[in-house]
C-alpha positions, 0 to 999 in steps of 0.5 A: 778543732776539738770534736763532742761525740756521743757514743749509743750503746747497749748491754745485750744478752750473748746470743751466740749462746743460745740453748735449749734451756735459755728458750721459752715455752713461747719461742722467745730467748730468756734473757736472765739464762744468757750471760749480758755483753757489750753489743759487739758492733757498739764497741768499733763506735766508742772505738771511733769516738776515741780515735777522733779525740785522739787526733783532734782532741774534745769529749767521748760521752757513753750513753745507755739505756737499760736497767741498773745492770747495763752500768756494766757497760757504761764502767767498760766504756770508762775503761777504755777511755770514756769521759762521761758515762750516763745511764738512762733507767727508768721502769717506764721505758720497759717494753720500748721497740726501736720506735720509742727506744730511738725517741728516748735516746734522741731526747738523752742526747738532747739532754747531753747538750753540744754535740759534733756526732753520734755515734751508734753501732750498725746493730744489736745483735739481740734485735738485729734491726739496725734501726734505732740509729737511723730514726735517732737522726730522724728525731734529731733532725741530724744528717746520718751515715750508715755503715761506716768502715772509716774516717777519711777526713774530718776539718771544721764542720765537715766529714769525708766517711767511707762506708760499705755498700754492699758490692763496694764503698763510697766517699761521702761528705757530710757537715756536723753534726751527725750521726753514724752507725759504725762496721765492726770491719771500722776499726779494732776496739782497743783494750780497757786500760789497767790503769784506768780500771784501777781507778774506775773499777768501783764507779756505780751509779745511784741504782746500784748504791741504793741496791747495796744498801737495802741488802746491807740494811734490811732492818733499817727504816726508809729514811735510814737507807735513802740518808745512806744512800745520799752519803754513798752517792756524795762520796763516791761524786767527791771522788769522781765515781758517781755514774750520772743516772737519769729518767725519763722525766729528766730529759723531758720524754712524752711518756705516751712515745715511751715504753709499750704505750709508745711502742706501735710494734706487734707481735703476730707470731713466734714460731721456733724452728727444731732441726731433726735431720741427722748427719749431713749433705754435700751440695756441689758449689753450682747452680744445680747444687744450690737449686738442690739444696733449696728443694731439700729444704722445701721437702723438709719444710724448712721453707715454705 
């Protein structure tokens, strides 16, 4: 029995490279100063998708939400083996915390159509929150299974998963559809294929077109560019390299539950904390030791 999976997945800037100078006077991280990666845990649920078509045949659907950059990747997503690839952009979904962001996902998943799982990584590891997968299933009215570490059975409808749960595992059986947030301890994520970046590698969507034909042509007359951009965007359909682009109004989102009108998270304070001590200490690895440790850091004020 082939399987229909949809894989969430997000561009992310590379937190493991934060600097001094990728901070804000306010505390928060300059996104433009950090280089953008595929979220690292979002990678094992493609992986996962492509695992279960492998063996039971059906579909891998990639779907992102971002700005015409996050087509990056989308175009790793096809590399790897990807079907379909949708890029969800729209500046109205600017702003959007996990509350909205999982409404606009769950209405493009809608949009998608047939389903068997969704697939979403634990987290990103720009947010860290691990919550935008759970309230996708919510909205869905879909069952969901967090923390997954592999497939043990799959036949028909149903699903036997094994997931961590944090001293040990458990087994669970589930009836599709469903969603599931997947461990980077799941699988290892195989590399792009070289032949299908040959072939993908010139892929873009509507977005990035319409970029390089306003820097190509900046003399030309409105009409000129979107007659242009219309031409690009056949050819690069007629060849298969047309990267589906949507809105919001195109997966019928309420536009009071997106962006920051539908974002009820607030930010009370930001506060960034500036190690000064030099050199280092050995803490014995007792329980003394750790009561030590954690009256130095109330002494330092980095507690408390």
């Amino acid at each position: 029995m082939p399987y229909d999976s949809i894989v969430c997945v997000k561009q992310v800037p590379d937190t493991a490279n934060v600097t001094a100078e990728a901070m804000k006077e306010d505390g928060t991280v300059n996104r433009s100063a950090l280089p953008a990666i595929f979220n690292p845990e979002d990678l094992h649920a493609l992986e996962t998708a492509l695992e279960i078509r492998e063996q039971h045949g059906g579909t891998v659907t990639a779907l992102t939400m971002g700005p015409p950059k996050a087509s990056d990747v989308l175009r790793e997503c096809l590399y790897r083996g990807a079907d379909r690839a949708i890029l969800l952009t729209d500046p109205r979904a600017a702003a959007s915390d996990t509350l909205a962001t999982s409404y606009i996902l769950s209405q493009a998943v809608k949009t998608v159509g047939r389903y068997d799982f969704v697939f979403c990584g634990r987290q990103a590891i720009d947010g860290d929150t691990a919550q935008v997968g759970p309230q996708c299933a919510e909205k869905l009215g879909i069952p969901q299974v967090t923390y997954l570490e592999g497939m043990v059975g799959l036949s028909g409808e149903v699903a036997q998963l094994r997931r961590n749960i944090g001293r040990g595992w458990e087994i669970v059986e589930v009836r599709l559809p469903v969603l599931v947030t997947v461990l980077e301890t799941a699988n290892r994520p195989r590399p792009p294929a070289a032949r299908r970046v040959m072939r993908l590698k010139r892929a873009r969507t509507a977005a990035e077109i319409a970029g390089r034909v306003r820097t190509e042509m900046p003399d030309a007359s409105d009409g000129q560019r979107q007659a242009e951009i219309q031409r690009r965007a056949d050819a690069q359909k007629e060849r298969g390299l047309l990267i589906e682009q949507w809105t919001l109004d195109q997966i019928g989102a309420d536009l009071s539950r997106c962006g920051l009108a539908g974002s009820p998270t607030k930010v009370h304070r930001i506060q960034a904390i500036v190690l000064k001590k030099e050199g280092y200490s050995e803490i014995p690895p007792t329980e003394q030791g750790a009561r030590q440790l954690v009256h130095e850091l109330v002494v330092d004020r980095t507690l408390g």
